[in-house]
MIGU-751077 format. One record per atom (N, C-alpha, C): residue in one letter; z, y negated, x. Coordinates in steps of 0.02 Angstrom, whole numbers, padded with zeros to 5 digits. Each point is the difference from the previous one (the first is absolute). Layout:
N
> A	Z	Y	X
...
***
This chain:
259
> X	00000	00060	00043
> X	00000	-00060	-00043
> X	00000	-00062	00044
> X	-00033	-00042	-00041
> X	-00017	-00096	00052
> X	00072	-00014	-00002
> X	00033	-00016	00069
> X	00058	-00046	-00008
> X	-00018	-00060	00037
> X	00021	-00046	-00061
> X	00013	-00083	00019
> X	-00074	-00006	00020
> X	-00051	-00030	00050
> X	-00053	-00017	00003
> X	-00042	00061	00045
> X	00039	00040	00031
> X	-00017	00021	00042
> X	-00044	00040	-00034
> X	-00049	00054	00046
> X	-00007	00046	-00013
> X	00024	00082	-00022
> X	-00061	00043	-00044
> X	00037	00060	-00030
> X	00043	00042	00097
> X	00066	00017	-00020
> X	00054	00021	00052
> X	00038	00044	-00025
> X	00028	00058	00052
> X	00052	00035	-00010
> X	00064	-00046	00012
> X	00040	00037	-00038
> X	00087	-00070	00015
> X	00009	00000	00077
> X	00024	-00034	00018
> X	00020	-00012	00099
> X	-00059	-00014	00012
> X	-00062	00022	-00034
> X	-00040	-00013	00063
> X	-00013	-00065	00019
> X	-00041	-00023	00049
> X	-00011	-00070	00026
> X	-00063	-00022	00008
> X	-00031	-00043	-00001
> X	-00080	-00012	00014
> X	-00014	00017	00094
> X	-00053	00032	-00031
> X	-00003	-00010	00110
> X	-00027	-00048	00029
> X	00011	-00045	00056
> X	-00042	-00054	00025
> X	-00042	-00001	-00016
> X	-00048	00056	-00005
> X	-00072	00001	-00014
> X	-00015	-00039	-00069
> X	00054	00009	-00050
> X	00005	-00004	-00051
> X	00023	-00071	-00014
> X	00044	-00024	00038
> X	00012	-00062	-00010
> X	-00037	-00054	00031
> X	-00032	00021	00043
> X	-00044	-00041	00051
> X	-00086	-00022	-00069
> X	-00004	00051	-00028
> X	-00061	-00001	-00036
> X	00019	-00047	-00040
> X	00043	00001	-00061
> X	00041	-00029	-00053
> X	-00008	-00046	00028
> X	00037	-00033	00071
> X	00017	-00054	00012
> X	-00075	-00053	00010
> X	-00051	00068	00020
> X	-00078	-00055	00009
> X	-00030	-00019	-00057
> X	00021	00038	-00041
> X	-00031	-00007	-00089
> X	00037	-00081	-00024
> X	00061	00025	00020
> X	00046	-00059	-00025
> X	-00029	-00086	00025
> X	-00015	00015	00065
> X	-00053	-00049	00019
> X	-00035	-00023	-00004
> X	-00053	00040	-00014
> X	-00062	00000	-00024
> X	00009	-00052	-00091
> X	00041	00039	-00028
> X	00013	-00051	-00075
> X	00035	-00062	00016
> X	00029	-00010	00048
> X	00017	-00062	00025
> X	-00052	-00051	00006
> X	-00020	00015	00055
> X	-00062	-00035	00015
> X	-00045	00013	-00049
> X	-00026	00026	-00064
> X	-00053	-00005	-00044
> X	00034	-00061	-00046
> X	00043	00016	-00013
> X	00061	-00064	-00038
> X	-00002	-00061	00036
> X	-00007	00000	00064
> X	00004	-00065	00022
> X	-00068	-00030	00002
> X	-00037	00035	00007
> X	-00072	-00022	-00002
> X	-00040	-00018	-00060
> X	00009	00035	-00073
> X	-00033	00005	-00056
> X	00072	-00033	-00052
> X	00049	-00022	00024
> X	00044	-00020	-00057
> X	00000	00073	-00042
> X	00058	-00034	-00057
> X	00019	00047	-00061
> X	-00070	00040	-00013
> X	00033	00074	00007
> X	-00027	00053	-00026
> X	00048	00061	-00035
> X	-00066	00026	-00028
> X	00013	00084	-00042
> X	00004	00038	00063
> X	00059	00058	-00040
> X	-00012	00065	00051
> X	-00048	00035	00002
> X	-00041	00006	-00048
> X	-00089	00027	-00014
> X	-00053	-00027	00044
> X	00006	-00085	00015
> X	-00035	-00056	00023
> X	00014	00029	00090
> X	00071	00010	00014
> X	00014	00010	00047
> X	-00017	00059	00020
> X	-00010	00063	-00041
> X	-00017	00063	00031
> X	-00065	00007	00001
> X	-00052	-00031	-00029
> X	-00050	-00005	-00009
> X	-00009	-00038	00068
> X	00032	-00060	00030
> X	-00018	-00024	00067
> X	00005	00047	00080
> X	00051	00049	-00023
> X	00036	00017	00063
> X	-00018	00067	-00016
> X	-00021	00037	-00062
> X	-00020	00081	-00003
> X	00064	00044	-00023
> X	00036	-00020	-00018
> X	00063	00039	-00030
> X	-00006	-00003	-00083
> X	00049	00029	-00021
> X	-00001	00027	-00066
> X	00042	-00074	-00014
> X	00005	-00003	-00070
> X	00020	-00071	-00031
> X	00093	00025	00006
> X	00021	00058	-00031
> X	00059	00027	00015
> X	00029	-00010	00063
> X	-00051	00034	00050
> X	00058	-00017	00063
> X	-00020	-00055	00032
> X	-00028	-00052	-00026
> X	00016	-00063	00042
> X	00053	-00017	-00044
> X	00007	-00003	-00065
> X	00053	-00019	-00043
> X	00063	00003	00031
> X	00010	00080	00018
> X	00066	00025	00032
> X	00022	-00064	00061
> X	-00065	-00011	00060
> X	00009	-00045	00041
> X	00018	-00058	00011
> X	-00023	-00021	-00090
> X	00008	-00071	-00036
> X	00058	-00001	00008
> X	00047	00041	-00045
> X	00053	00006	-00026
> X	00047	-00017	00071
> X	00008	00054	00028
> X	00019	-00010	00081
> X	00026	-00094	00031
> X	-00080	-00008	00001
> X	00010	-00067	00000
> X	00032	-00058	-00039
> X	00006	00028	-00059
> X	00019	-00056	-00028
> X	00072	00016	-00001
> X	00040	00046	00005
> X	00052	00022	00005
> X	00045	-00041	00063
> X	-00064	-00020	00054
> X	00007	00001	00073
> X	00007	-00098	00003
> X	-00012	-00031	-00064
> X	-00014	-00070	00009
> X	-00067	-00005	00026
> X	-00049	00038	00004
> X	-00029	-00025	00029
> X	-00090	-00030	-00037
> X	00006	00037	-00072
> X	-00037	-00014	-00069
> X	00037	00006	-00038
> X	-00046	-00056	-00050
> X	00032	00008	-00076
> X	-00058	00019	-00039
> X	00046	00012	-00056
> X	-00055	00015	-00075
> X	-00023	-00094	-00025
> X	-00047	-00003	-00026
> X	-00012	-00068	-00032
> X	-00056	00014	-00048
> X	00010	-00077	-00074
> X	-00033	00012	-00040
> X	-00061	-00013	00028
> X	-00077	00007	-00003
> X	-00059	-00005	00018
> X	-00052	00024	-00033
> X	-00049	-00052	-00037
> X	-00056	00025	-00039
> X	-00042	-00037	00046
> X	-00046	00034	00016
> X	-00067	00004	00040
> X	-00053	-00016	-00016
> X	00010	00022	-00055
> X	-00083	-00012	-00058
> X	-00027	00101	-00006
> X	00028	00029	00024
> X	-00031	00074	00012
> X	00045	00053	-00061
> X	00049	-00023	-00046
> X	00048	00024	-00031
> X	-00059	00015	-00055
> X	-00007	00036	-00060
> X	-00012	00005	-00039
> X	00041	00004	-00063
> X	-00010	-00008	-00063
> X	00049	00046	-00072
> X	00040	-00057	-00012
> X	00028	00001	-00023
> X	00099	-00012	-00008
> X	00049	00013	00041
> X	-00007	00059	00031
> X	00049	00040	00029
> X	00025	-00051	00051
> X	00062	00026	00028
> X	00025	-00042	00050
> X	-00045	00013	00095
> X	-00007	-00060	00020
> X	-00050	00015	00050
> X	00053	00031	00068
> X	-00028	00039	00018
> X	00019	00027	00061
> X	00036	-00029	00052
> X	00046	00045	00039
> X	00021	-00052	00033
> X	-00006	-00036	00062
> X	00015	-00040	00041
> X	-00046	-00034	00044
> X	00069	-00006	00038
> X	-00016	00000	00054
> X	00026	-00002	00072
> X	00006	-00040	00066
> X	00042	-00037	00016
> X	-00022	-00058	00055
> X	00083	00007	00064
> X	-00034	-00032	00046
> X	00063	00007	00050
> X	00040	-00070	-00029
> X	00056	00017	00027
> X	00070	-00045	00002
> X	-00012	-00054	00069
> X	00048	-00038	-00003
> X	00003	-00035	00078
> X	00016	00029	00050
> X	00040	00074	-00032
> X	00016	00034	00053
> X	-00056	00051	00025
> X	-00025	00007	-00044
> X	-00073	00037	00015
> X	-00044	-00044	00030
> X	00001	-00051	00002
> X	-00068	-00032	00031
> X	00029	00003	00088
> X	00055	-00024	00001
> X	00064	00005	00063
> X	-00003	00063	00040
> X	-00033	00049	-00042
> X	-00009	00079	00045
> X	-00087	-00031	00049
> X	-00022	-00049	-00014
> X	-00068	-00009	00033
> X	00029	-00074	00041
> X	00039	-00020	00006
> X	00031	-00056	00057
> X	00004	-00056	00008
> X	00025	-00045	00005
> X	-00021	-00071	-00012
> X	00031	-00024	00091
> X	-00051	00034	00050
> X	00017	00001	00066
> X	00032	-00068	00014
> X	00073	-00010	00037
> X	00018	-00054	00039
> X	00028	-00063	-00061
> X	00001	00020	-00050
> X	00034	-00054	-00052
> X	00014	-00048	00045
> X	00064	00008	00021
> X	00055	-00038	00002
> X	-00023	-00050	00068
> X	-00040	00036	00039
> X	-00025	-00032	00058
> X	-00058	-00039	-00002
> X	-00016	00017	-00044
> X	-00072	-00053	-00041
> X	00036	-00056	-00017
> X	00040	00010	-00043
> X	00020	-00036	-00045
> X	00060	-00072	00062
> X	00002	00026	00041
> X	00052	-00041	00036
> X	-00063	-00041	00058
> X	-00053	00036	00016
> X	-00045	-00049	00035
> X	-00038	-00039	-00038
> X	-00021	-00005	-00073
> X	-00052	-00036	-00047
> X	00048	-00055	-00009
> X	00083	00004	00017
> X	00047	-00045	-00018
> X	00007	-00065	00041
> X	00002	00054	00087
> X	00016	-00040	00062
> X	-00093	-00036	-00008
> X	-00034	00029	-00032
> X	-00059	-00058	00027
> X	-00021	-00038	-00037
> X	00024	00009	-00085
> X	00014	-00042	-00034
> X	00030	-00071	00044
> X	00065	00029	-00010
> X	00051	-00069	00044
> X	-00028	-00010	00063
> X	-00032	00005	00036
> X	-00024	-00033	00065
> X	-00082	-00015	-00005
> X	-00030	00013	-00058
> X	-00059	-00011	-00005
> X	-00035	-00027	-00044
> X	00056	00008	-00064
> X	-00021	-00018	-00052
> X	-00031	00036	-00064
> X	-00026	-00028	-00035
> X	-00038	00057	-00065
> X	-00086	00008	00010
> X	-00013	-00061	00047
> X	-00062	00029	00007
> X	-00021	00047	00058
> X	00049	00013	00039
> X	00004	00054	00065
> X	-00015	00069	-00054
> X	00072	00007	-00022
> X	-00023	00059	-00034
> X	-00042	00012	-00035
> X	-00048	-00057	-00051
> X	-00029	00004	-00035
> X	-00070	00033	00061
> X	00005	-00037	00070
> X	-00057	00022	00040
> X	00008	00077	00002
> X	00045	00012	00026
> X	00026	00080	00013
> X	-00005	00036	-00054
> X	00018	-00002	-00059
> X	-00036	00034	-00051
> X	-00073	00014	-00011
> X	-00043	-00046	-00008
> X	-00069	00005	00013
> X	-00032	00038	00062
> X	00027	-00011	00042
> X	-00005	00017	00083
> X	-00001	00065	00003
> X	00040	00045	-00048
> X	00042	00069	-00024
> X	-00051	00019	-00065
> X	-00014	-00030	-00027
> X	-00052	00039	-00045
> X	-00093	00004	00025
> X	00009	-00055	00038
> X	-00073	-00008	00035
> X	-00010	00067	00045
> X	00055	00012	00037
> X	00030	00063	00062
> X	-00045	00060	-00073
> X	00039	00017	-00031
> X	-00005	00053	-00058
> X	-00095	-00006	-00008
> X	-00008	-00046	-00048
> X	-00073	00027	-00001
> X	-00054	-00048	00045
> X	00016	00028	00069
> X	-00059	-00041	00047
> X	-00064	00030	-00008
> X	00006	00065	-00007
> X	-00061	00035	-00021
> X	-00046	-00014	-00062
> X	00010	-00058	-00027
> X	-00028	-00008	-00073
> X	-00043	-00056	-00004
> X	-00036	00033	-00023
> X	-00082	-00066	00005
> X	00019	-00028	-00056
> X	-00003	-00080	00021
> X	-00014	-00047	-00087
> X	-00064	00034	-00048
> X	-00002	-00001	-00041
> X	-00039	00009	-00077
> X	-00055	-00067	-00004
> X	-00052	00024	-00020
> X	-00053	-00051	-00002
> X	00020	-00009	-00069
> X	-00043	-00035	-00011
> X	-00006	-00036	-00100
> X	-00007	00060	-00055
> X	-00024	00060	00012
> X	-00019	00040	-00049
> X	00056	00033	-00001
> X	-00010	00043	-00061
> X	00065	00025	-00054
> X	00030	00063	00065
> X	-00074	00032	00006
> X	00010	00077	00038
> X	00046	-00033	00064
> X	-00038	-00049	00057
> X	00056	-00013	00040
> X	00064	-00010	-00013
> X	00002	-00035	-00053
> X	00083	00007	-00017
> X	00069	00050	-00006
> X	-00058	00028	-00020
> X	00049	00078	-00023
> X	00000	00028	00059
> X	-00084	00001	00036
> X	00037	00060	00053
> X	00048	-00052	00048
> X	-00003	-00051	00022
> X	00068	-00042	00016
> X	00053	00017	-00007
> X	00014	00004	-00059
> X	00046	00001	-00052
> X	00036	00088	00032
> X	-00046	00045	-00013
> X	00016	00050	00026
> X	00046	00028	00069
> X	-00061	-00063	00040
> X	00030	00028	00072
> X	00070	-00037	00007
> X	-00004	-00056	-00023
> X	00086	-00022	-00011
> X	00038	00053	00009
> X	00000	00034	-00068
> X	00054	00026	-00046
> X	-00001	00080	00055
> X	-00029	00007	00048
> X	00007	00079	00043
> X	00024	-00057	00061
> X	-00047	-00038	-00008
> X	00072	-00049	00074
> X	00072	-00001	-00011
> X	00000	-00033	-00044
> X	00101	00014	-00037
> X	00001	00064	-00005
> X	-00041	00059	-00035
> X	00042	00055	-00002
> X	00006	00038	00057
> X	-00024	-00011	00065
> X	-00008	00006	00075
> X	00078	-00015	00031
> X	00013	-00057	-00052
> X	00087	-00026	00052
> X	00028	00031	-00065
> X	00008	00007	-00037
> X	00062	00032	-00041
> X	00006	-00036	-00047
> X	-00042	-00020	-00034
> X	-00003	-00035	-00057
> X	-00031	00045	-00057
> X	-00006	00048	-00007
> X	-00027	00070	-00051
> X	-00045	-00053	-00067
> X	-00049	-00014	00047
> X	-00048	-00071	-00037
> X	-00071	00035	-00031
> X	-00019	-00009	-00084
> X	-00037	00040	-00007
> X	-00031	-00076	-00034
> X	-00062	00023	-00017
> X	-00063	-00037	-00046
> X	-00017	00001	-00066
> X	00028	-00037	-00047
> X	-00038	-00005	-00072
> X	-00024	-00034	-00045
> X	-00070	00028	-00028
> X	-00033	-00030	-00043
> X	00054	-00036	-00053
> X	-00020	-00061	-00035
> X	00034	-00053	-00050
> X	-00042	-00045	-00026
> X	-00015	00020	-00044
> X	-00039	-00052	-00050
> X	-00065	-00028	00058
> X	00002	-00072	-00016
> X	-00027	-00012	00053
> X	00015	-00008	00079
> X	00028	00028	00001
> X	00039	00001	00070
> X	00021	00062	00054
> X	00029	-00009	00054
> X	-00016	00057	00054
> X	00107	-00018	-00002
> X	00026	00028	00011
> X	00067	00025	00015
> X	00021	00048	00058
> X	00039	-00049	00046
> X	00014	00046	00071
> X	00102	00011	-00034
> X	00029	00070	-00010
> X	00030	00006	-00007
> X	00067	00056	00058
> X	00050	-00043	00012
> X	00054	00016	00051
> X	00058	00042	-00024
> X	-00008	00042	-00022
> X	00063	00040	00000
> X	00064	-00001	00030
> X	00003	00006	00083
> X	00055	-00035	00023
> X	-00035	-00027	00036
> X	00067	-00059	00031
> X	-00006	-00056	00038
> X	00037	00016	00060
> X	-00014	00016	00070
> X	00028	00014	00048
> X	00075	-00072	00021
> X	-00037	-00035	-00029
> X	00030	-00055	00032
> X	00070	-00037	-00045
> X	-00009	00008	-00083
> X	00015	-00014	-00055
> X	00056	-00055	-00012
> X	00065	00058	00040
> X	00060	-00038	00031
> X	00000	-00078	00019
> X	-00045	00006	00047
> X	-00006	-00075	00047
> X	-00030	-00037	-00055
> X	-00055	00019	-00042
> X	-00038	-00044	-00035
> X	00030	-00010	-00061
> X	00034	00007	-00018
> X	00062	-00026	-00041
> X	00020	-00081	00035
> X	00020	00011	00045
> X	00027	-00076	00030
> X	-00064	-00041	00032
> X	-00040	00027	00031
> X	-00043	-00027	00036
> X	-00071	-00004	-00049
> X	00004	00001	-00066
> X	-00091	-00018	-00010
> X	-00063	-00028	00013
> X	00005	-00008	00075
> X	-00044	-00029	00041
> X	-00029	00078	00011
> X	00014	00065	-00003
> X	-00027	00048	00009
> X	-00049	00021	-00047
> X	00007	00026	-00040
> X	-00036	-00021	-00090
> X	-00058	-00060	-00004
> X	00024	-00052	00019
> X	-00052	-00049	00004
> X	-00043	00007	00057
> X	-00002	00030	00024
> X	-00036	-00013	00078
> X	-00046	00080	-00005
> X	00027	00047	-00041
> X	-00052	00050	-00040
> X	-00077	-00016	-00036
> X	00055	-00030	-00056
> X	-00049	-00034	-00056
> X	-00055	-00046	00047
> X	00021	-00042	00041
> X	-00048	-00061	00033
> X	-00051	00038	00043
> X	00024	00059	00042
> X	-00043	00038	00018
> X	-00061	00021	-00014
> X	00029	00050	-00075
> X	-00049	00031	-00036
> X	-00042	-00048	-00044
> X	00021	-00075	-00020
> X	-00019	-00029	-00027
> X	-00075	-00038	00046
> X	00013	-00016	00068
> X	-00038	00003	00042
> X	-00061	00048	00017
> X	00031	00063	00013
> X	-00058	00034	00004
> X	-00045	00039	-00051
> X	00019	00008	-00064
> X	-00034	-00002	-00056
> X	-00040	-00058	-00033
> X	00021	-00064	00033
> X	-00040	-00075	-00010
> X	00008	-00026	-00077
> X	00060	00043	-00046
> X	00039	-00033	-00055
> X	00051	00018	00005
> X	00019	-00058	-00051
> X	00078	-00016	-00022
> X	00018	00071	-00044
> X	00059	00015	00039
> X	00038	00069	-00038
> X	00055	-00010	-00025
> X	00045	00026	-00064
> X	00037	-00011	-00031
> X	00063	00055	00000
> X	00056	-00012	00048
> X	00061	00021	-00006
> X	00021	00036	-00062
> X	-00012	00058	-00036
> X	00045	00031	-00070
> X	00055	00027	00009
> X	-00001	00021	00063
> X	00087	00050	-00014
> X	00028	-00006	00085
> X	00044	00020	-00008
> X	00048	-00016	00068
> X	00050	00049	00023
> X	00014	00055	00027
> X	00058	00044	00030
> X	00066	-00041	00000
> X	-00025	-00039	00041
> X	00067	-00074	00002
> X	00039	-00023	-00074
> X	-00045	00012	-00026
> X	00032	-00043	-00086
> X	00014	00063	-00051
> X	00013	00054	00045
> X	00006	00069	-00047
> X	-00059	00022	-00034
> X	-00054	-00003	-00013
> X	-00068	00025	-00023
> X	00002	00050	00022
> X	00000	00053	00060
> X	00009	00044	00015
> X	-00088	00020	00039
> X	-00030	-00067	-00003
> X	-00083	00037	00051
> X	-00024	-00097	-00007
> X	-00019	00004	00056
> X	-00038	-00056	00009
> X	-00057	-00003	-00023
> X	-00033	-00064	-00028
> X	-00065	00008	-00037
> X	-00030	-00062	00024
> X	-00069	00004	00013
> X	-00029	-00083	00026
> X	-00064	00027	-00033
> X	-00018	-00038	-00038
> X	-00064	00008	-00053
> X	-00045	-00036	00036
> X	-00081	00022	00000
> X	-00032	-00066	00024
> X	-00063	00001	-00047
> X	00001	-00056	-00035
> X	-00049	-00013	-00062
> X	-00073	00028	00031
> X	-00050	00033	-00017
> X	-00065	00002	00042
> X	-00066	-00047	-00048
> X	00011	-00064	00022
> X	-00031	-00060	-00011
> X	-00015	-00002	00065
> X	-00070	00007	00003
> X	00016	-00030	00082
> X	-00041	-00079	00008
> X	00010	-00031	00072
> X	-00023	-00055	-00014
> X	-00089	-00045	-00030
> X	-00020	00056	00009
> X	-00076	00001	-00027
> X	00009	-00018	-00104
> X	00042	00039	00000
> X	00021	00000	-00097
> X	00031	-00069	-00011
> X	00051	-00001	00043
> X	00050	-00070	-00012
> X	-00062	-00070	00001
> X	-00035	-00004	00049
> X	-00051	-00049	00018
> X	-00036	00002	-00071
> X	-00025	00057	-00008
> X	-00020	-00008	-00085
> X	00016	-00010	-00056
> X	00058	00005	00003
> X	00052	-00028	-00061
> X	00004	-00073	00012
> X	00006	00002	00060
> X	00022	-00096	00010
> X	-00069	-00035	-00021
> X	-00064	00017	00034
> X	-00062	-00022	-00031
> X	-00001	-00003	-00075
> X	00016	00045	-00037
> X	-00020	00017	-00070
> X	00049	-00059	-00038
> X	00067	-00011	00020
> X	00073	-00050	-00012
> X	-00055	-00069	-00007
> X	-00027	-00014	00076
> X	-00020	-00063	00020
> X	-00042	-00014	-00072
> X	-00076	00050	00000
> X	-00037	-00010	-00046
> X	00030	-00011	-00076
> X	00043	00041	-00013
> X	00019	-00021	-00063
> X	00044	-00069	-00003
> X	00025	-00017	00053
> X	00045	-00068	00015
> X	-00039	-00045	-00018
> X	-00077	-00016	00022
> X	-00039	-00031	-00009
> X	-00001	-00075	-00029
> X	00002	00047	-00065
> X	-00021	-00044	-00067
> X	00073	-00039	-00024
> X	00018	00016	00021
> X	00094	-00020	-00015
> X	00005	-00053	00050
> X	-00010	00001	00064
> X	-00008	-00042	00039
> X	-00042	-00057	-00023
> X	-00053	00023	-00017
> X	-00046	-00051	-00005
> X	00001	-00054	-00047
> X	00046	00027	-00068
> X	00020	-00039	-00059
> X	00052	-00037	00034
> X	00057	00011	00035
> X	00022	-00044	00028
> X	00010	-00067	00035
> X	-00076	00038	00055
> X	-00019	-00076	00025
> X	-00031	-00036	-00050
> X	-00040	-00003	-00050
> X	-00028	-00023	-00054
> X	00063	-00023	-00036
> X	00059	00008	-00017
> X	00049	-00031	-00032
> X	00009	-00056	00055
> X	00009	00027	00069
> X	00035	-00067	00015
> X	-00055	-00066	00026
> X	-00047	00044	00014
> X	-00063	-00043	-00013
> X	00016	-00069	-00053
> X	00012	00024	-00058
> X	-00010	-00028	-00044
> X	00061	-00066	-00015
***
């Protein structure tokens, strides 16, 4: 008979390393799918990793037992019926904390000392300086939609390169580079010269203005930077089309004061 999470066992017996060593890579493995894809099903999850929906469940369970997931409400759009929708799965702070937030405290005490001896635009340099470092490999985006995205793309494997578990998604009209965790998070709480010096980046080398939606820092639980795909070829045409219809409005004007 199953006792407690473990596997089917005779009484006394014990798992063998072999046994706990595997468990323990599975256990991982749903870690990191959780940290990367946000709230999920145990179905969603066995379907990613090749296990049965049951025994990732068991693993779920484990974890959440462990602080290290919770259960949460979550409709997706994939629920069907009435019925109550399935349940969905995400790490804790302490779960994100199993992937590291290297040197907190030592970050956090030099962004301070150079604050005070340098000021806000030092760090504000050093932030930029630190995300530029991250994606040097990344060609600016010409005017068309396709450059954008694949832009957009290579970003989001630059961040997920340093530990930012950074994936890509379609939105309306728009391209979405999304952060699961934030290596840095801690510091950028006090210091939002880090955050900003992201956004200005990507805002740079995609050649539009991108829009901040969600924040690790402000409890959202995944960073989100939307970037409208207007590119500047469209905008120029909107502003032409504005002008032309401005026109006549204009023109009655000077004719009033003409008058």
């Amino acid at each position: 008979m199953a006792q407690g999470h473990g596997a089917q066992k005779s009484p006394g017996e014990t798992p063998s390393p072999e046994t706990r060593s595997v468990e323990g890579e599975t256990r991982s493995q749903v870690l990191r799918h959780l940290l990367k894809h946000g709230p999920s099903t145990a179905s969603d999850l066995g379907g990613s990793l090749g296990f049965s929906a049951a025994g990732v469940r068991r693993h779920l369970d484990i974890l959440v037992d462990d602080g290290l997931a919770e259960v949460v409400e979550w409709r997706d759009g994939k629920s069907v019926g009435r019925g109550r929708p399935a349940k969905h799965y995400r790490l804790t702070d302490r779960g994100r904390g199993q992937f590291g937030h290297a040197y907190d405290d030592l970050a956090a005490d030099a962004l301070n000392s150079l604050r005070e001896f340098g000021g806000d635009d030092a760090v504000a340099a050093f932030a930029r300086k630190r995300v530029e470092d991250i994606v040097s490999d990344v060609d600016p985006a010409d005017e068309s939609e396709d450059s954008v995205e694949e832009t957009t793309r290579k970003l989001a494997e630059a961040f997920d390169r340093n530990g930012y578990a950074a994936t890509v998604t379609r939105a309306g009209n728009g391209i979405q580079i999304c952060q699961h965790h934030c290596p840095v998070a801690s510091v950028a709480g006090e210091h939002p010269e880090l955050c900003e010096a992201e956004h200005e980046v990507i805002s740079s080398l995609v050649g539009l203005h991108v829009q901040p939606l969600a924040s690790i820092t402000d409890g959202h639980g995944i960073c989100t930077t939307n970037i409208p795909l207007k590119t500047n070829a469209t905008l120029d045409a909107l502003d032409e089309l504005a002008a032309v219809e401005d026109g006549p409005r204009r023109r009655g004007l000077r004719d009033k004061d003409e008058k």
